[in-house]
C-alpha positions in Angstrom: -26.3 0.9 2.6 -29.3 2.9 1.2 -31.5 1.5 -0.9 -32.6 2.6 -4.0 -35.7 4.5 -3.1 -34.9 5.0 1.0 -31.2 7.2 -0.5 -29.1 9.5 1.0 -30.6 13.2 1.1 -29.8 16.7 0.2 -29.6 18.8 3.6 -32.4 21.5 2.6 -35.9 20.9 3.2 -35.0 17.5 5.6 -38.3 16.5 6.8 -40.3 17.0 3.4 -37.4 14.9 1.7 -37.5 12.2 4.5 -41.7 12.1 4.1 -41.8 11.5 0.1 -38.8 8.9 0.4 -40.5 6.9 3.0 -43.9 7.5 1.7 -42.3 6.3 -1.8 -40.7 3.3 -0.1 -44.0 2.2 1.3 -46.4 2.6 -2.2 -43.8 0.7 -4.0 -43.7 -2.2 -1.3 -40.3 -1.5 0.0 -41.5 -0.8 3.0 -44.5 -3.8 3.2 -47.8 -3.8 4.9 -47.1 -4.2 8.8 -43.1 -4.2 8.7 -42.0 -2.5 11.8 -39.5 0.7 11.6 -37.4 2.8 13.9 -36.8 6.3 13.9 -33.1 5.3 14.0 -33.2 2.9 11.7 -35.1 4.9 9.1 -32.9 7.6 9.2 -29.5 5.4 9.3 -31.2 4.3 5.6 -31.3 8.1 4.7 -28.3 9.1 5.8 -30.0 12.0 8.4 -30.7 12.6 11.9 -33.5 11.4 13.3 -35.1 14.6 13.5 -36.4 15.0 10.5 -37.2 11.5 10.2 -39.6 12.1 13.2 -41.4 15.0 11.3 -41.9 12.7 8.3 -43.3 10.0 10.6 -45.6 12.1 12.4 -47.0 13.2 8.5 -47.1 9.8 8.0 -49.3 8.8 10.9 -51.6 11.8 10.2 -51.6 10.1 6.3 -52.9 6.9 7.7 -49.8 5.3 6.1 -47.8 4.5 9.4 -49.3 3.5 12.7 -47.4 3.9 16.3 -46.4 0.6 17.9 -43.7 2.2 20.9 -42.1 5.5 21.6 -39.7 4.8 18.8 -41.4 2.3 16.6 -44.2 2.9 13.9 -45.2 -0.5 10.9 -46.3 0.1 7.7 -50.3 0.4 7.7 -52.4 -1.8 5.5 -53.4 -1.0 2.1 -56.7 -0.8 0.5 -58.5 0.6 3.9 -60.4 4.3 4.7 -56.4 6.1 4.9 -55.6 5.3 1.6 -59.1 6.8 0.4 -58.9 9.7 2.7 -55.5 10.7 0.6 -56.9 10.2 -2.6 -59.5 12.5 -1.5 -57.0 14.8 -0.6 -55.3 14.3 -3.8 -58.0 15.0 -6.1 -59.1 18.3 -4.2 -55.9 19.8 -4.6 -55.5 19.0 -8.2 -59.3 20.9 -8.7 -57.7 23.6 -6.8 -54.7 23.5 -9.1 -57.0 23.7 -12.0 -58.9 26.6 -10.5 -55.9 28.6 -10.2 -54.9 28.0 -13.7 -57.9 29.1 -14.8 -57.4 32.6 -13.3 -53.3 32.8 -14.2 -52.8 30.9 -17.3 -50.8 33.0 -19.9 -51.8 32.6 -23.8 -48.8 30.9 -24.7 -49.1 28.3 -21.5 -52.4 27.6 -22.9 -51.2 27.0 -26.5 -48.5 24.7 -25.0 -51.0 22.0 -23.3 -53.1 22.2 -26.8 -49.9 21.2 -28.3 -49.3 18.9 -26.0 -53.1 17.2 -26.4 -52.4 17.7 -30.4 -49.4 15.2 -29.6 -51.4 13.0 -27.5 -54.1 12.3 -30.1 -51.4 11.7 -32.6 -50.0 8.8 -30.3 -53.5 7.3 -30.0 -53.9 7.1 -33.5 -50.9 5.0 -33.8 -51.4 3.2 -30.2 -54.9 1.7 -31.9 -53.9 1.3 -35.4 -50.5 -1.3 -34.0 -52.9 -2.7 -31.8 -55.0 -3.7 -33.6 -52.5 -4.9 -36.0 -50.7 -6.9 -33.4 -47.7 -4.9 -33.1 -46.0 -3.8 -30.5 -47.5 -1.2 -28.8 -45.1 -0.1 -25.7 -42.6 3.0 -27.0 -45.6 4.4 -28.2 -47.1 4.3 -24.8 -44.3 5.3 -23.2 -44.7 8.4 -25.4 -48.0 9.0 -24.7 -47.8 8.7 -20.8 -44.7 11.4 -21.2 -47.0 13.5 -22.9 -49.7 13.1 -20.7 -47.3 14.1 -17.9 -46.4 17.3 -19.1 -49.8 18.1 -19.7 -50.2 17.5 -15.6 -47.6 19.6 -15.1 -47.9 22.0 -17.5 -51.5 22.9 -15.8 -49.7 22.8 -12.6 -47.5 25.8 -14.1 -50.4 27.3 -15.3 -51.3 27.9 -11.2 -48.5 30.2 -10.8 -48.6 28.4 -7.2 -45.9 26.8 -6.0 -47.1 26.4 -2.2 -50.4 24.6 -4.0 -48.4 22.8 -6.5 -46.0 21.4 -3.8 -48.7 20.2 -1.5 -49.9 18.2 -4.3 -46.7 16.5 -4.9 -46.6 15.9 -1.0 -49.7 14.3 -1.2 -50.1 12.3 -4.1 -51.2 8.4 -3.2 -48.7 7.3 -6.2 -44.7 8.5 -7.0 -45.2 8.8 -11.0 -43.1 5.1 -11.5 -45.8 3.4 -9.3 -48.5 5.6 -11.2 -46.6 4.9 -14.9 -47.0 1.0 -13.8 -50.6 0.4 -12.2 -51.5 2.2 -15.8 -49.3 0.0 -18.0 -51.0 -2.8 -16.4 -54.4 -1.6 -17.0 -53.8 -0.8 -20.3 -52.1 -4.2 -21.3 -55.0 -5.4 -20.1 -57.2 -3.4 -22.2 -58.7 -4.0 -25.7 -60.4 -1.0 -26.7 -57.2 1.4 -25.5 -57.0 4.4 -27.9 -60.8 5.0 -28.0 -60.9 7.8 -25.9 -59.5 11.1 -27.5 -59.0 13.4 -24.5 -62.1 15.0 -24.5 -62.1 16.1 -20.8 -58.3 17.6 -21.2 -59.6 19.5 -24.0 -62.3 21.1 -22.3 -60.1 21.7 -19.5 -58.3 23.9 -22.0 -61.1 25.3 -23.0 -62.5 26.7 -19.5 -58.9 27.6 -18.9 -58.7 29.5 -21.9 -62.1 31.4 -20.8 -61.0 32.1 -17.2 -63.9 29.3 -16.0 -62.4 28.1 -12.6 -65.3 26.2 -11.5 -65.4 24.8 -14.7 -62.2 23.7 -14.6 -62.4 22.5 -11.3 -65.7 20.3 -11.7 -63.4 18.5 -14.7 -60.2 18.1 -13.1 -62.0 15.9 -9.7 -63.9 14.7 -12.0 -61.4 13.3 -14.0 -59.0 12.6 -10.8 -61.4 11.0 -8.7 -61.7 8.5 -11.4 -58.4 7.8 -12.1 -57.4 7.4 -8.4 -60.5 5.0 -8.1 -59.4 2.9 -11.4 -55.8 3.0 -9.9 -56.5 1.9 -6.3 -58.8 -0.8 -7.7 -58.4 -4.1 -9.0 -57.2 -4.4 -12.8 -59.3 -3.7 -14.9 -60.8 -7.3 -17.2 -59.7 -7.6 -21.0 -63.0 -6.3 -22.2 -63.4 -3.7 -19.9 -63.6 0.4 -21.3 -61.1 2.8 -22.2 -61.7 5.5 -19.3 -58.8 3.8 -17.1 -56.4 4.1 -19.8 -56.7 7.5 -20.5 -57.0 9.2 -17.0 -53.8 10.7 -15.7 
């Protein structure tokens, strides 16, 4: 029977499918580090042929996320080596590209939407820091803010008018949003000073969006992914440690 991530698929767009569930099933561990696979076996667990299943596989080899073993047979790369870098790398260039697009077809009311968005943000943090530090519970609140943050992400993404560019990115990214949504939870639980940071790149990423600045925009959006990725990828983050982890999306 399918599992939950590694499900039965639609019939359009096969291959890309196949690639994000197995690419899922392996950055959430249901796939672990040096389990071996077939090509018959992966797609039995999708419910496909093992045509596309071989397209995703060869992506995946390119990604550094599966290595050959046989004609047939791949395992589950390690973690934590040079492939997962070089796609986090990949990652964080196509979100800059993202951002440069935006900044060239981003309509007014787009614009006013993500400052909306940030306005809702900042509201959240308020209340994030004042329970904290209070010693109330803290994690609706967070859930709130990490759904805000995520339309903000995607919001820009609409801004691109791109959806060859935007797509890519999704292909690409090193984390499926619930793998993403934990690694942060865990940093942030982990975290004293959460709530100190008020956004202050996203709002100038509205602001050089707002003024048509793509390399501006650009230059804050690796910025800013870059050191997400690297807080995300590395180890959590100690109880004293600063807010920046927290905060990057």
């Amino acid at each position: 029977m399918p599992s939950e991530t590694l499900r039965g698929l639609p019939t359009d767009t096969l291959a890309d499918r196949a690639y994000r569930a197995i690419r899922d099933a392996i950055t959430t561990g249901e796939l672990r580090p040096g389990q071996k696979v077939t090509e018959r076996g992966l797609a039995e667990r999708l419910s496909v042929s093992p045509t596309p299943v071989r397209e995703a596989i060869r992506r995946l080899e390119q990604d550094g996320l599966l290595e050959r073993t046989g004609p047939r047979t791949v395992q589950v790369a390690a973690f934590g080596d040079a492939a997962m870098q070089d796609l986090a790398e990949v990652e964080v260039a196509l979100r800059g590209m993202v951002a440069r697009f935006a900044a060239r077809h981003a309509s007014p009311a787009q614009l006013d939407h993500l400052d909306a968005v940030l306005d809702e943000a900042d509201d959240l943090l308020i209340v994030i820091k004042q329970r904290h530090q209070a010693g109330r519970e803290v994690s609706r609140h967070l859930d709130r803010l990490l759904d805000a943050m995520q339309r903000f992400n995607e919001g820009v993404e609409s801004c691109a008018h791109n959806p060859v560019l935007v797509r890519l990115l999704g292909q690409t990214r090193v984390f499926p949003p619930p793998e993403r949504r934990a690694r942060l939870i865990e940093r942030i639980s982990k975290n004293d000073r959460f709530g100190l940071d008020r956004y202050g790149s996203h709002r100038a990423l509205v602001r050089a969006l707002r003024a048509g600045d793509s390399a501006t925009a650009e230059a804050l959006v690796i910025d800013d992914a870059r050191g997400g990725l690297e807080d995300l990828l590395a180890a959590p983050t100690a109880p004293a440690a600063t807010s920046a982890s927290a905060t990057r999306t």
